[in-house]
C-alpha positions as CSV (number, residue, x, y, z in Angstrom):
1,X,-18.6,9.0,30.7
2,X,-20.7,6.1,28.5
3,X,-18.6,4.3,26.1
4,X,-20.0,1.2,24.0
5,X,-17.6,-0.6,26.1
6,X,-20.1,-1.0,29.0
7,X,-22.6,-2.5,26.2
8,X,-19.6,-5.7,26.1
9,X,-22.1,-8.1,28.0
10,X,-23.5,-11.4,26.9
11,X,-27.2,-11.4,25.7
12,X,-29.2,-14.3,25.0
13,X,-30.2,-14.4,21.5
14,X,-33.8,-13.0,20.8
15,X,-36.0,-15.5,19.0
16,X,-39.5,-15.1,19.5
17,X,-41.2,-15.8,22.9
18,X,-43.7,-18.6,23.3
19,X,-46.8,-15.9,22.2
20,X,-44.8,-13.7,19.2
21,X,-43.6,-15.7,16.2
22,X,-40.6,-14.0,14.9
23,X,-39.6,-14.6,11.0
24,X,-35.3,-15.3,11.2
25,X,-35.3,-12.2,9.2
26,X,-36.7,-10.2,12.0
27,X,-34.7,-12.2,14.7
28,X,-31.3,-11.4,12.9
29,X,-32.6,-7.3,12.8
30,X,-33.1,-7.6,17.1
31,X,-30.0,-9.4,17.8
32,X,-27.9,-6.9,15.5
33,X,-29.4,-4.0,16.7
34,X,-28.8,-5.3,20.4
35,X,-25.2,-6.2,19.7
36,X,-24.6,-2.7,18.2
37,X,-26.0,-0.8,20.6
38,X,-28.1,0.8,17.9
39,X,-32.2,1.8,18.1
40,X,-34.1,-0.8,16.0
41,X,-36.2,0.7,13.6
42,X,-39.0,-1.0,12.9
43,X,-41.7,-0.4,9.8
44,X,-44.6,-2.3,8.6
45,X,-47.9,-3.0,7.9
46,X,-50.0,-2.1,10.9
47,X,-50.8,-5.3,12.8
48,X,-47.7,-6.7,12.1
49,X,-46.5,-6.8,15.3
50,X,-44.6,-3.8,15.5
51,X,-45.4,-2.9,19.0
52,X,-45.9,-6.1,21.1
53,X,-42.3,-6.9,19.1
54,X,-41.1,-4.5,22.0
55,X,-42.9,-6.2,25.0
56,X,-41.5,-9.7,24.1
57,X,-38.3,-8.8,23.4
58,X,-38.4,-7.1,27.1
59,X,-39.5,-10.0,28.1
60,X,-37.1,-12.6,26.3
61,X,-34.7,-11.1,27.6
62,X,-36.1,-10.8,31.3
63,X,-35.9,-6.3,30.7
64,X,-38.6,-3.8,32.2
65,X,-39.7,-1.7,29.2
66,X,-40.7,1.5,29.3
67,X,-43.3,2.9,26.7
68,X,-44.0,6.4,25.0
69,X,-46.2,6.8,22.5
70,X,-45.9,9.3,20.6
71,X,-48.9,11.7,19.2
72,X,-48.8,14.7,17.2
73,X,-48.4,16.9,19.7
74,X,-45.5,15.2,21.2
75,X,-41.7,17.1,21.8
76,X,-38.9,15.6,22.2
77,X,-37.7,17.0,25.2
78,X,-40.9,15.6,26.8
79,X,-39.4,12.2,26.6
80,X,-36.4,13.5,28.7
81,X,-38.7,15.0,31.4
82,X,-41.3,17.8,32.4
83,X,-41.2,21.0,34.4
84,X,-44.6,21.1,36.2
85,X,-44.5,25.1,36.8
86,X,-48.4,24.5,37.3
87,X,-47.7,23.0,40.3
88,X,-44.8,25.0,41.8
89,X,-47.0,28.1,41.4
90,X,-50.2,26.5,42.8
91,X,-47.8,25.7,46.2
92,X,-46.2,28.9,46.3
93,X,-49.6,30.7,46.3
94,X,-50.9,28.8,49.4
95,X,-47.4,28.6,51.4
96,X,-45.7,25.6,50.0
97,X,-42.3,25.4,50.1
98,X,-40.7,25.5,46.3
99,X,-37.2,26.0,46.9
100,X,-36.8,22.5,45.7
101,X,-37.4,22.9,42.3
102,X,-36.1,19.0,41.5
103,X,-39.5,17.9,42.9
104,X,-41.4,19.7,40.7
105,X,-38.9,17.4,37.4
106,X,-40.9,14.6,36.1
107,X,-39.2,12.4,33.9
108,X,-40.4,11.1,30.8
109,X,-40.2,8.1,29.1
110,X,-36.4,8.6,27.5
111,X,-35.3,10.3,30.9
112,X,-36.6,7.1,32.9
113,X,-34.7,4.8,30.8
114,X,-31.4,6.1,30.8
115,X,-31.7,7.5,34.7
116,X,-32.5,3.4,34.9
117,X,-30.4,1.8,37.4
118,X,-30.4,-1.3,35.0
119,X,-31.0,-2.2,31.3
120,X,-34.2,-1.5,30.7
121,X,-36.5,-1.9,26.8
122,X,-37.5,1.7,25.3
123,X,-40.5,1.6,23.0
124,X,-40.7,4.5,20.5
125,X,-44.1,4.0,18.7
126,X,-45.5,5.5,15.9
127,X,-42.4,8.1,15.6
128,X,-43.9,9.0,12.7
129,X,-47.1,10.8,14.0
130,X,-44.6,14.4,15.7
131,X,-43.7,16.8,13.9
132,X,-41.0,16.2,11.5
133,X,-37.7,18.0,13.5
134,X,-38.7,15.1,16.5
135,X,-36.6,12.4,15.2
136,X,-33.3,15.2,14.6
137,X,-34.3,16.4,18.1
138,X,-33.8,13.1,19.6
139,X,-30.3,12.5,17.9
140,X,-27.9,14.2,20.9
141,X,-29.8,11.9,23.4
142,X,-29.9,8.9,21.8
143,X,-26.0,9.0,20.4
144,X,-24.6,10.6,24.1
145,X,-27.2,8.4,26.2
146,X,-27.4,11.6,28.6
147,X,-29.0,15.1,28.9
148,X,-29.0,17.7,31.6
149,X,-32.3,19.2,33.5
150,X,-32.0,23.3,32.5
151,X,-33.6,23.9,36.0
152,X,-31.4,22.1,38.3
153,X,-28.7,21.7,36.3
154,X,-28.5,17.9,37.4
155,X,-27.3,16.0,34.5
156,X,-28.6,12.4,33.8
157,X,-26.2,9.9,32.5
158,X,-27.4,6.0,31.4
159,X,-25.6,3.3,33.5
160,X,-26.5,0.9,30.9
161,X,-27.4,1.9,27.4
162,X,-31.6,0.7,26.5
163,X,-32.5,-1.2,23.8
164,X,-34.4,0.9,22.1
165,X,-37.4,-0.3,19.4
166,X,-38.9,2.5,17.2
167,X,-41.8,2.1,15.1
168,X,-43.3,3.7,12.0
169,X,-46.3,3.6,10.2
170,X,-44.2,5.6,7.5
171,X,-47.0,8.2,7.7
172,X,-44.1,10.8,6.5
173,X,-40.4,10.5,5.5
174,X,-37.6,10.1,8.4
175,X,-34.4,12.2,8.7
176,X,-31.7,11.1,7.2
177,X,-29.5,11.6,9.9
178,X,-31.9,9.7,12.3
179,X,-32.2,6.6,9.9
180,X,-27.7,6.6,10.0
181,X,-28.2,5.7,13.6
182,X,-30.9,3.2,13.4
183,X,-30.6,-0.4,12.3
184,X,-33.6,-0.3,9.8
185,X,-36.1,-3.5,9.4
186,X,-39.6,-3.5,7.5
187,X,-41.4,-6.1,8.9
188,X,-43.3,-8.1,5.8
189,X,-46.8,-9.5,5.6
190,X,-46.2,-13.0,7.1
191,X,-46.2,-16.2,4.5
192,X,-48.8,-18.7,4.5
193,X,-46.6,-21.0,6.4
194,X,-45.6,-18.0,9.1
195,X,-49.3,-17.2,9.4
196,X,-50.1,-20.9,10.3
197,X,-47.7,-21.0,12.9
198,X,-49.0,-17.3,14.5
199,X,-52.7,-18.3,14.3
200,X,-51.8,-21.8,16.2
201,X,-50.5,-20.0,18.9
202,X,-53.0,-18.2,19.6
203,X,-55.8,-20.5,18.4
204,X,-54.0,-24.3,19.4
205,X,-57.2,-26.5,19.4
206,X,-58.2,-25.7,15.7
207,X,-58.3,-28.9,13.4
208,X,-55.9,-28.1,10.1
209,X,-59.4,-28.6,8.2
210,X,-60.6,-25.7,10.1
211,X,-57.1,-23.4,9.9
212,X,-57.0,-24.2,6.2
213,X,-60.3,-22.7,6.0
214,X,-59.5,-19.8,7.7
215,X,-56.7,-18.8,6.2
216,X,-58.1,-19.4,2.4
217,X,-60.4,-17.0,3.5
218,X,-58.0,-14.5,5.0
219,X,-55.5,-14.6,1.9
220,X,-58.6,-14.6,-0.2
221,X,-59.6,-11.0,1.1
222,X,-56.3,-9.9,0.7
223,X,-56.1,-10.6,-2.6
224,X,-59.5,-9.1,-3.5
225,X,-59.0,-6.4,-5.9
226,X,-59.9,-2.7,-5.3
227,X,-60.0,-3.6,-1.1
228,X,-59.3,-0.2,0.1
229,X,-57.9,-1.7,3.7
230,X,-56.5,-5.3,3.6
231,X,-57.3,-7.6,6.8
232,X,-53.6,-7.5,8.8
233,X,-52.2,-10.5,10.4
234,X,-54.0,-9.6,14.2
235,X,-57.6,-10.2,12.2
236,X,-57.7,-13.8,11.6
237,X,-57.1,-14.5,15.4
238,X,-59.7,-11.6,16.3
239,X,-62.4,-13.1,13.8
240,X,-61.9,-16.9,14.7
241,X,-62.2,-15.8,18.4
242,X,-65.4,-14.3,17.5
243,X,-66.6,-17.2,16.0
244,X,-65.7,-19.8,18.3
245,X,-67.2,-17.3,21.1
246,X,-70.7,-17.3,19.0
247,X,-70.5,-21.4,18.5
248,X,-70.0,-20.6,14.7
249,X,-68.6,-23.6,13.4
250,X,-65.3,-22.6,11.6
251,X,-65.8,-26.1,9.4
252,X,-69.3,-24.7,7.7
253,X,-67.6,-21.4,7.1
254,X,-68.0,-20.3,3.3
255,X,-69.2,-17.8,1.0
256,X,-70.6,-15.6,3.4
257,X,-67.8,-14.1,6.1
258,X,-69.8,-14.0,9.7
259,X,-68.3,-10.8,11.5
260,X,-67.0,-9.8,8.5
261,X,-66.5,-6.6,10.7
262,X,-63.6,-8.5,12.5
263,X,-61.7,-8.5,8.9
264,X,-63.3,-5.4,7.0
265,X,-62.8,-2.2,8.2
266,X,-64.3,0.0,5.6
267,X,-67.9,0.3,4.6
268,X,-66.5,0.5,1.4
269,X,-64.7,-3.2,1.8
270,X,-67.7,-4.5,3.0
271,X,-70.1,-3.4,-0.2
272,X,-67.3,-4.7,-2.3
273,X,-67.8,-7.5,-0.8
274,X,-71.1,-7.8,-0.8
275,X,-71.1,-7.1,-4.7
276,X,-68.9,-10.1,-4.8
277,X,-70.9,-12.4,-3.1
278,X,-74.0,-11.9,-5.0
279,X,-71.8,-11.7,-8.8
């Protein structure tokens, strides 16, 4: 049987990887949830990083990670696996043998990570798009890190317990009982100084001049009233890419926005600003 004993292992401390700058505040969250043993839930503004969070912490700490994204559609028992009777019958009506009914079990996402052989990162995303039982339906698996396969009665216990990430767009209201298990984090807009030290990683050649530019714009938009869709903290590098890609210089940059489409995402943004401009 799993205990939380097995989980008594060192870890190296997560702090950001050389391509995903983590605030401490977000650091402390990972490393809690990892020494707890608990699912990290994460919420935020989208482009805050809530997903590639997942795929460098699998990667600081040197951990295949295993995805499902979740859609509206989605049950939870397809995370643990899938009963392809489509299959069985299409073999059985042309002479196939289907006495084996495990090879007709496909995991899913869950049921891959804890039939994993090692520690392996579990990326929950957008939990909030299923149906609203989802979360409770997960609870057993998540707390007992095992499940049994109905068909072949085979029963699938984690040799080491994932770290699991969740994420939320807080589209609707979690369970109550889900959110006890989780270790909660909301992940806030990055400061000035945070958003300096994200853009410079992905953008390292950029004179301050031009960075302080940039951003004045950026935080400029944001704080434009009556913007139905702020720009999130993925635009900037996406619109100074453009820029440098066209030979815009970044230095000249003002009044106007050049690919304004990189930052806006609304037709309504963009007459707002056009209104703006011309005031």
């Amino acid at each position: 049987m799993f205990s939380h004993d097995d989980d008594d292992r060192t870890f190296d401390q997560f702090r950001g990887t050389d391509t995903y700058i983590a605030s401490e505040e977000l650091r402390h969250a990972v490393n809690v949830a990892v020494a707890l043993a608990r699912p990290l839930l994460v919420r935020g503004e989208p482009g805050t990083g809530k997903t590639v969070l997942a795929e460098n912490l699998a990667a600081s700490l040197k951990l295949p990670l295993i995805r499902w994204h979740v859609k509206s559609t989605t049950k939870a028992k397809d995370g643990l696996y899938v009963y392809d009777t489509v299959a069985r019958l299409h073999d059985s009506r042309f002479g196939g043998d289907v006495k084996d009914i495990a090879k007709y079990i496909r995991l899913g996402p869950l049921g891959e990570a804890l039939d994993s052989p090692t520690r392996v990162v579990l990326l929950i995303d957008e939990i909030d798009k299923a149906d609203i039982e989802f979360p409770n339906d997960l609870l057993l698996e998540i707390d007992a890190m095992r499940f049994r396969i109905d068909e072949t009665g085979r029963e699938v216990v984690a040799k080491q317990r994932p770290v699991v990430i969740i994420t939320s767009n807080n589209e609707k209201e979690l369970p109550d009982a889900f959110l006890r298990r989780c270790v909660f984090h909301y992940i806030q807009f990055p400061t000035r100084e945070l958003m300096t030290e994200i853009v410079r990683v992905h953008h390292p050649d950029l004179t301050d001049k031009v960075l302080d530019n940039a951003l004045e714009l950026f935080f400029g938009l944001r704080a434009t009233p009556k913007l139905r869709k702020k720009p999130s903290p993925s635009d900037p590098i996406d619109w100074i890419s453009a820029l440098n890609k066209a030979g815009v210089d970044l230095a000249r940059v003002s009044g106007g926005i050049p690919f304004h489409g990189t930052l806006l995402k609304t037709e309504q943004d963009i007459e707002l600003l056009g209104k703006r401009a011309k005031a």
